[in-house]
Legacy VTK file of the C-alpha trace (Angstrom):
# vtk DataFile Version 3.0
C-alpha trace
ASCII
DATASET POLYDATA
POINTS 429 float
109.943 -112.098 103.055
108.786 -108.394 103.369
110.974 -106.846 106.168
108.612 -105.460 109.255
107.848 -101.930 108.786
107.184 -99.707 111.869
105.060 -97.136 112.258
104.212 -94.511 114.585
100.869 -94.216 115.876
100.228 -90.476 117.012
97.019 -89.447 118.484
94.633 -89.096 121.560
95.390 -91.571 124.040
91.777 -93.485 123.048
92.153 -93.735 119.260
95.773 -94.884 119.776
94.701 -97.394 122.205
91.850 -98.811 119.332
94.317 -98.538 116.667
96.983 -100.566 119.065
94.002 -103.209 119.762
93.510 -103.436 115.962
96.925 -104.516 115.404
98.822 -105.203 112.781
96.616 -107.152 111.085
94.281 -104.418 109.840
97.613 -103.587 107.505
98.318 -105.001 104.202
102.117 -105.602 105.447
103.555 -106.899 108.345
104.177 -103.886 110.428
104.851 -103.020 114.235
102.774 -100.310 115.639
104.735 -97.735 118.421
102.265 -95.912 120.307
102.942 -91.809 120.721
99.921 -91.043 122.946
98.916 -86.920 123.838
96.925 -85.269 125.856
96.493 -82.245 123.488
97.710 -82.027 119.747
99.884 -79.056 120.739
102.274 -82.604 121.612
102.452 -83.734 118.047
105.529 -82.794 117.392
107.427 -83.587 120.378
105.649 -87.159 120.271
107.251 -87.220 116.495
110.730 -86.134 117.689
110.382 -89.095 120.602
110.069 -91.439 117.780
113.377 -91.030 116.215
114.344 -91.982 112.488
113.290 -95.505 113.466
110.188 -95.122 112.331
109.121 -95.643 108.627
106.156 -93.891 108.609
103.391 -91.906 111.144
99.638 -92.319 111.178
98.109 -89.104 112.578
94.813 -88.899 114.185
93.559 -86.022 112.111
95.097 -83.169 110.039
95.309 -81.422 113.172
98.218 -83.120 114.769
99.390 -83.825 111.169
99.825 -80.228 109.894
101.304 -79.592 113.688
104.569 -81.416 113.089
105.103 -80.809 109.503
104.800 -76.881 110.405
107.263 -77.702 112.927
109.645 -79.845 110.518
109.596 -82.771 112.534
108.238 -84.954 110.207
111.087 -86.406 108.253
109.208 -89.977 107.504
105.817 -90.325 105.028
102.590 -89.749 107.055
99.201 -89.420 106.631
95.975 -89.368 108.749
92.665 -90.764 110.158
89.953 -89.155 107.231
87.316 -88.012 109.890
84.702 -86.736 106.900
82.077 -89.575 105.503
80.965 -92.069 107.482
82.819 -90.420 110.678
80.788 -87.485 110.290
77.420 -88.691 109.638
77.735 -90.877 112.385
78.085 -87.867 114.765
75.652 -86.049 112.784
73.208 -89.177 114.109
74.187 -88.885 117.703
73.341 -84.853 117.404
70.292 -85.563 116.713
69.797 -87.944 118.795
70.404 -85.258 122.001
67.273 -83.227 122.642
69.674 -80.415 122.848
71.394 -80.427 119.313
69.346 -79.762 115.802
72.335 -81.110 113.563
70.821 -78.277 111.088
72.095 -75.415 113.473
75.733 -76.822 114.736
79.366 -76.300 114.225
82.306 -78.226 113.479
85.915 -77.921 113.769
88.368 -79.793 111.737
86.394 -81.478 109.060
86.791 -79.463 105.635
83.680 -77.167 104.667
83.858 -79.887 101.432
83.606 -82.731 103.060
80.476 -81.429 105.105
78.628 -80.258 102.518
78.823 -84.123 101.070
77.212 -85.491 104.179
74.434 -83.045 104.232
74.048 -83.331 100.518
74.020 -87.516 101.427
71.612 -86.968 104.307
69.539 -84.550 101.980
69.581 -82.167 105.374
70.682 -78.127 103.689
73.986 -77.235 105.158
73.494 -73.567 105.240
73.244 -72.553 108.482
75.985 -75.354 109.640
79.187 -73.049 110.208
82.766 -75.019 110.033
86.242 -74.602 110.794
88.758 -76.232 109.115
92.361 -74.516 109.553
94.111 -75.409 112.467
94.377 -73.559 115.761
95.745 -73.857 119.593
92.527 -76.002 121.575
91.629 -72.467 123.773
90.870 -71.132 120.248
88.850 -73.772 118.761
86.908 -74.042 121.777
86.478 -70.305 121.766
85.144 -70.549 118.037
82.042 -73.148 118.962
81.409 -71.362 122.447
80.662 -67.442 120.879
78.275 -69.447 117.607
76.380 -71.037 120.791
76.218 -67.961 122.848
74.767 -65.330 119.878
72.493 -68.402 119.442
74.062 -68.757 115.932
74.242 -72.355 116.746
72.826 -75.237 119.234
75.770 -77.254 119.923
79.621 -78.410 118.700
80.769 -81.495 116.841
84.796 -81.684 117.465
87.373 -83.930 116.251
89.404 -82.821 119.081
89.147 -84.906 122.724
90.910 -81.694 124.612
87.964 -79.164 123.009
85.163 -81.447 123.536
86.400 -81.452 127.415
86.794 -77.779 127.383
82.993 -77.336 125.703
81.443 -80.039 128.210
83.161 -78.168 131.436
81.528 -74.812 130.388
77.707 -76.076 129.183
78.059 -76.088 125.502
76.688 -79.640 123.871
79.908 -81.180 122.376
79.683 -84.182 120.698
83.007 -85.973 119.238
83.791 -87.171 115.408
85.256 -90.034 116.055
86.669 -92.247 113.078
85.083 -94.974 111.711
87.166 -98.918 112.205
87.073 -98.512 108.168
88.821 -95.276 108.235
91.222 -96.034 110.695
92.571 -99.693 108.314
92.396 -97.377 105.635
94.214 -95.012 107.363
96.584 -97.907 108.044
96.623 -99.338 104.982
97.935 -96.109 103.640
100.971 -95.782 106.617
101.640 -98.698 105.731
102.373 -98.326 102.232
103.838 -95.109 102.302
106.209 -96.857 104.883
106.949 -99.054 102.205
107.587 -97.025 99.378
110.073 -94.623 101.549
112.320 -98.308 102.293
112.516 -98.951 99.064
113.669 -95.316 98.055
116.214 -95.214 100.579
117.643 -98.656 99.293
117.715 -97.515 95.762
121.384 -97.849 94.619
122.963 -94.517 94.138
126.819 -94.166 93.090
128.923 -90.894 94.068
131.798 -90.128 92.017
134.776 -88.060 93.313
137.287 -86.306 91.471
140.124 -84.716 92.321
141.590 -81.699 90.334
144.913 -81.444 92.197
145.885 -84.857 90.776
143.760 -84.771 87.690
145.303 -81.363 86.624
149.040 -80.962 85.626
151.761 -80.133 88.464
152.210 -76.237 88.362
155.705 -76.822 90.160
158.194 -79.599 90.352
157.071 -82.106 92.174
158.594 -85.964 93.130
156.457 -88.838 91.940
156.250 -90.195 95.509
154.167 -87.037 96.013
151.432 -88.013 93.710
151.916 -92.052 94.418
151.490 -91.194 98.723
148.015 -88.689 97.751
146.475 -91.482 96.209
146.728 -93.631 98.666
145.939 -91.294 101.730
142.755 -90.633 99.883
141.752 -94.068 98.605
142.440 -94.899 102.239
139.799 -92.502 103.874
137.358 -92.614 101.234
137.685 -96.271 102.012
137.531 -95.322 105.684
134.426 -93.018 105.336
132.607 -95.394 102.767
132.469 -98.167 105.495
130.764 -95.700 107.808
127.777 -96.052 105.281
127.812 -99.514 103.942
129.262 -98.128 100.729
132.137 -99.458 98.762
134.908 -97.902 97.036
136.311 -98.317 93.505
139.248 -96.281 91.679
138.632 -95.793 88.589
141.495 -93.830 87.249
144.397 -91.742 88.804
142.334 -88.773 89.869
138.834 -90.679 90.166
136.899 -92.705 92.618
133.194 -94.657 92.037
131.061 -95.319 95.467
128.319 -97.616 95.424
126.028 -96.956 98.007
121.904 -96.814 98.680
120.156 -92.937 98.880
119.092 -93.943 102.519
122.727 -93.813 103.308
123.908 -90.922 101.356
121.326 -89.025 102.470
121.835 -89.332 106.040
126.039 -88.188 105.034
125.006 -85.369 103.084
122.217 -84.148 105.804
119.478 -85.125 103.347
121.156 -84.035 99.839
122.186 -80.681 101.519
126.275 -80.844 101.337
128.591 -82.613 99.419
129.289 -86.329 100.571
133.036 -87.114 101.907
134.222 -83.502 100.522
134.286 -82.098 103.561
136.687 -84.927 105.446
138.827 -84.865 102.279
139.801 -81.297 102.921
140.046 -81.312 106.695
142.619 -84.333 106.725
144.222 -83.898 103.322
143.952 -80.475 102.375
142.074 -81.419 99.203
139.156 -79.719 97.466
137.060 -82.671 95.269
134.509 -82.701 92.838
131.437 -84.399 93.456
128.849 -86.072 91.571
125.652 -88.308 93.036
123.160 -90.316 91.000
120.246 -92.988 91.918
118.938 -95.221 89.288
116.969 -98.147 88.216
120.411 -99.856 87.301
123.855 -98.908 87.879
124.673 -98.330 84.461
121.606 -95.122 84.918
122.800 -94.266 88.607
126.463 -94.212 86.764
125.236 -91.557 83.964
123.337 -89.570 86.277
126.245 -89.500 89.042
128.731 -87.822 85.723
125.640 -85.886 84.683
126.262 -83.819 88.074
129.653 -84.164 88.119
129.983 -82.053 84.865
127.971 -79.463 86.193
129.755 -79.427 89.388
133.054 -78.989 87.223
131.350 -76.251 84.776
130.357 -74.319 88.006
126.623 -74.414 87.473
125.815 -76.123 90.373
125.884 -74.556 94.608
123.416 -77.174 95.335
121.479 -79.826 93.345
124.476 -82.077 93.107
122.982 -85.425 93.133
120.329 -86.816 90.427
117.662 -88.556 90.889
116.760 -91.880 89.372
114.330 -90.128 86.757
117.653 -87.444 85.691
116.491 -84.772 87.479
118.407 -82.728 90.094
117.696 -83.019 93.454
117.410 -79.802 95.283
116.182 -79.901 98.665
114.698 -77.237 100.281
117.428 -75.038 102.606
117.066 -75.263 106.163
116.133 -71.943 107.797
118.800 -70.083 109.975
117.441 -69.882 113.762
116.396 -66.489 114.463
119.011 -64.090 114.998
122.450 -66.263 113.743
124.608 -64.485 111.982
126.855 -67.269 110.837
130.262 -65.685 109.886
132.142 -66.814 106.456
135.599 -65.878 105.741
136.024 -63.899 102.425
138.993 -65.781 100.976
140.383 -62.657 98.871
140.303 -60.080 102.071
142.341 -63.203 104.403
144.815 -63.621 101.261
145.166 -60.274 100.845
146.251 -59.903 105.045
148.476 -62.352 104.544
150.232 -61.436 101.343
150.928 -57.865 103.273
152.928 -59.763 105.839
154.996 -61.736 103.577
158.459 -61.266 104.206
161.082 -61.768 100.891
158.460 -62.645 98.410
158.087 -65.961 100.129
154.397 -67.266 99.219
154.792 -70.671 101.202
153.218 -70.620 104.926
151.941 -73.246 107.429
149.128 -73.124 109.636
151.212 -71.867 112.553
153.045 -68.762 110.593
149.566 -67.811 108.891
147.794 -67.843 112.645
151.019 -65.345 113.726
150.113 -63.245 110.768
146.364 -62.890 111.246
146.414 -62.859 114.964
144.210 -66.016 115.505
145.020 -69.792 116.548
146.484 -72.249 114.388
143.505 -74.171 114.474
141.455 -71.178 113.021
144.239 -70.148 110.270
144.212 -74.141 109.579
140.521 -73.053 108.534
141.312 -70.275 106.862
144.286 -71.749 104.614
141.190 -74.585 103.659
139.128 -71.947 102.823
141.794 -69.883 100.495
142.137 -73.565 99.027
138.332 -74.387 98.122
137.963 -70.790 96.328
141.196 -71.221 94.370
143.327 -68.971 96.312
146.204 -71.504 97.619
147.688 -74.746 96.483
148.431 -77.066 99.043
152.029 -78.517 99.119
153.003 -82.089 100.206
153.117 -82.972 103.341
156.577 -82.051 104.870
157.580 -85.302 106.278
159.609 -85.413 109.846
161.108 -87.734 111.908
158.909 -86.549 114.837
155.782 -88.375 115.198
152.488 -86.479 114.668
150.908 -85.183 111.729
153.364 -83.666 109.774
153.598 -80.467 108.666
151.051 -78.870 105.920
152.312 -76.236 103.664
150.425 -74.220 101.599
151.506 -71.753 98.429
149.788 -68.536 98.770
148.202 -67.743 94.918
148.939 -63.848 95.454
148.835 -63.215 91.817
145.022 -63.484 92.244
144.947 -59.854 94.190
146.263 -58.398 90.712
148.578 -55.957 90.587
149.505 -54.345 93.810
LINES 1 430
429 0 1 2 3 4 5 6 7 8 9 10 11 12 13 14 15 16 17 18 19 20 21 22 23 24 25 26 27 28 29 30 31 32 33 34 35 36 37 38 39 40 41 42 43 44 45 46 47 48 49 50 51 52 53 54 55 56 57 58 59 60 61 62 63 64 65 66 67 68 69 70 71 72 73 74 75 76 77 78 79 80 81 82 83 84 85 86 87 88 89 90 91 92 93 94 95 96 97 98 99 100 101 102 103 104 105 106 107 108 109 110 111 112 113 114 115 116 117 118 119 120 121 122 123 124 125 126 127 128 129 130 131 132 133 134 135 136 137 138 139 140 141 142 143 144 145 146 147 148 149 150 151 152 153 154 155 156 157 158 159 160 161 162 163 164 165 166 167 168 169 170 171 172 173 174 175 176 177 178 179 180 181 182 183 184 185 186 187 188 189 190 191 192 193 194 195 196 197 198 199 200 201 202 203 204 205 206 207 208 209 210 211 212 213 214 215 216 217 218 219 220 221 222 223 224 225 226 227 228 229 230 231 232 233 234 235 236 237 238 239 240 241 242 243 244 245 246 247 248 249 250 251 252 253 254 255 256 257 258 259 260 261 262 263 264 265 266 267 268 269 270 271 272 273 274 275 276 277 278 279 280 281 282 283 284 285 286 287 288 289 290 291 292 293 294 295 296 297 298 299 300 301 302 303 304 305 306 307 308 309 310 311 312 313 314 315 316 317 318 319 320 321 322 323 324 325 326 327 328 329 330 331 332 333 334 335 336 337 338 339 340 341 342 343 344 345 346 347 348 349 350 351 352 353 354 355 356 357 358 359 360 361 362 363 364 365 366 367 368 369 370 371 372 373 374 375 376 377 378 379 380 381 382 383 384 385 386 387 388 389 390 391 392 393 394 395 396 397 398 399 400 401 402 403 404 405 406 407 408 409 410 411 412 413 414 415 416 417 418 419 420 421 422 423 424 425 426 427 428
């Protein structure tokens, strides 16, 4: 049985209350509707936000609302709209005429694209020429604005508006307003469309998608001498919180070799862990509790022998450094590169250069001892272990320190991390 699909129904308080009424039944899937009434589109996109991620799709009342919340990047679910050209149109075009007031030859109209009123003229074989319309979107004060200074020059006779809050705004000061309101077809199609969309977007974020991890600290030979027990207590400290971190997502773990991991999971549930394809999955828990810097490889597929390839597809160009972003592949082989998220206005987000903190710390070294702890490097730089705990990760992700294992005590706690400083990467000195 299809799973119920929900979907958001955003809008004027009257066409979600008919679209409510109409149920589920006008959709070609079982589907629960969740009202998000407003009392002016400028609401769209706090009526989205309201909605949360349970929501599999939103059906707008018109572009207006629509193009609202995906300027505002809101919209993070399929969507689509109520078509208010055609039939909606000509039906208003009808009333106009039908109001001594109006000559539908002489009006204006908001919303509806200059395209899709040249149809209905061209249908009603009525010339368009002197009709004036207004497509792109704009606050309701404006729009208004627009259809009251055509009627005052006497450019026009009267207003047909998609929008509830204009026509209110147009009937309060005199001007003949008349509302497009959509057609019962065009709101099931409308309907029909959320609810397929809906659809689609489930089914893309339960396509299977394995992540492979590698780890070049255990893959690579030991630079120094090293126990066994070393190696032997790594594996298992990561196998364990891979483990740990898979089971936040539904995912499950595999080893594949002494340095490798496979991770079955579904792109719904990688994507929410990688804040929609934007960082690497599980790499950044690996090096906050181990230390570790991994390589990482996603890939989604019809089959798991295609999500395999395409997850060690991107892991080779993680490992030959051609890849910042776009580390997961999508089920057709093609890298996935979302779009970045935009920096609020005025952050100034600090990153630590790795060579100028290395190079601080390599001037305090006392007897040629490379070998520090979080503790000693925070005394060095003059900032809190916490922060040089940081730092040290940092000087390990750009290949500037090698971290040590763990120096075990009898205290309880979390024992001791030591890192070797990599000083011959400042050259000579």
């Amino acid at each position: 049985m299809t799973p119920d699909l929900t979907i958001g129904v955003v809008g004027p308080h009257d066409l979600v209350e008919r679209v409510m009424l109409m149920g589920h039944a006008a959709a070609p899937l079982p589907c629960r509707l969740v009202a998000a009434a407003y009392r002016d589109e400028q609401e769209a996109p706090d009526k989205v936000t309201r909605l949360g991620p349970g929501v599999d799709a939103c059906l707008f009342a018109s572009p207006v609302p629509y193009d609202l919340a995906r300027r505002s990047g809101v919209l993070t679910m399929p969507a689509t709209y109520v078509q208010l050209g055609g039939a909606a149109l000509v039906a208003a075009l009808a009333k106009a005429a039908l109001d001594p007031r109006v000559d539908p030859r002489r009006v204006s109209i908001d919303v509806v694209s200059r395209a899709d009123v040249e149809e209905a003229y061209t249908d009603l074989g009525i010339s368009a020429t002197d009709v004036h319309s207004r497509d792109e979107p704009g606050a309701t004060g404006t729009i208004a604005a627009y259809h009251e200074r055509l009627v005052r020059q006497g450019v026009t006779t009267g207003a047909l508006t998609c929008l509830p809050a204009v026509a209110e705004r147009l009937q309060t000061s005199g001007v003949p307003a008349i509302r497009i309101r959509p057609t019962s077809a065009a709101v099931r199609t409308a309907l029909h469309t959320a609810a397929l969309l809906g659809a689609h977007h489930r089914l893309e974020e339960s396509q299977l998608t394995v992540v492979l991890v590698e780890v070049p600290t255990l893959r690579e030979p030991v630079r120094r001498a090293a126990p066994r027990y070393w190696r032997d207590e790594l594996r298992l400290s990561l196998h364990r919180l891979l483990v740990q971190e898979a089971n936040r997502i539904n995912a499950t773990v595999w080893p594949i070799d002494d340095h490798s991991y496979l991770i079955t999971a579904t792109r719904g549930s990688i994507a929410t862990a990688t804040d929609g394809f934007r960082v690497l999955p599980f790499a950044g828990k690996v090096r906050d509790e181990l230390g570790l810097a991994v390589e990482v490889g996603v890939g989604m597929g019809r089959t798991a022998h295609d999500a395999e390839s395409h997850a060690r597809a991107a892991l080779a160009r993680a490992q030959a450094g051609k890849q910042a972003q776009g580390f997961a592949v999508d089920r057709e082989g093609r890298a996935l590169i979302p779009a970045p998220r935009m920096p609020p206005a005025g952050a100034t987000p600090l990153k630590p250069k790795g060579v100028e903190v290395l190079a601080r710390l390599a001037a305090k070294l006392e007897g040629g001892d490379t070998v520090v702890d979080a503790e000693g490097a925070g005394k060095m730089l003059g900032v809190t272990p916490r922060t040089a705990r940081r730092l040290l990760r940092t000087l390990v992700d750009e290949g500037l320190a090698w971290p040590l294992p763990p120096n075990r005590t009898p205290q309880p706690g979390r024992p001791r991390q030591l890192y070797r400083l990599i000083v011959e990467k400042l050259g000579p000195r």
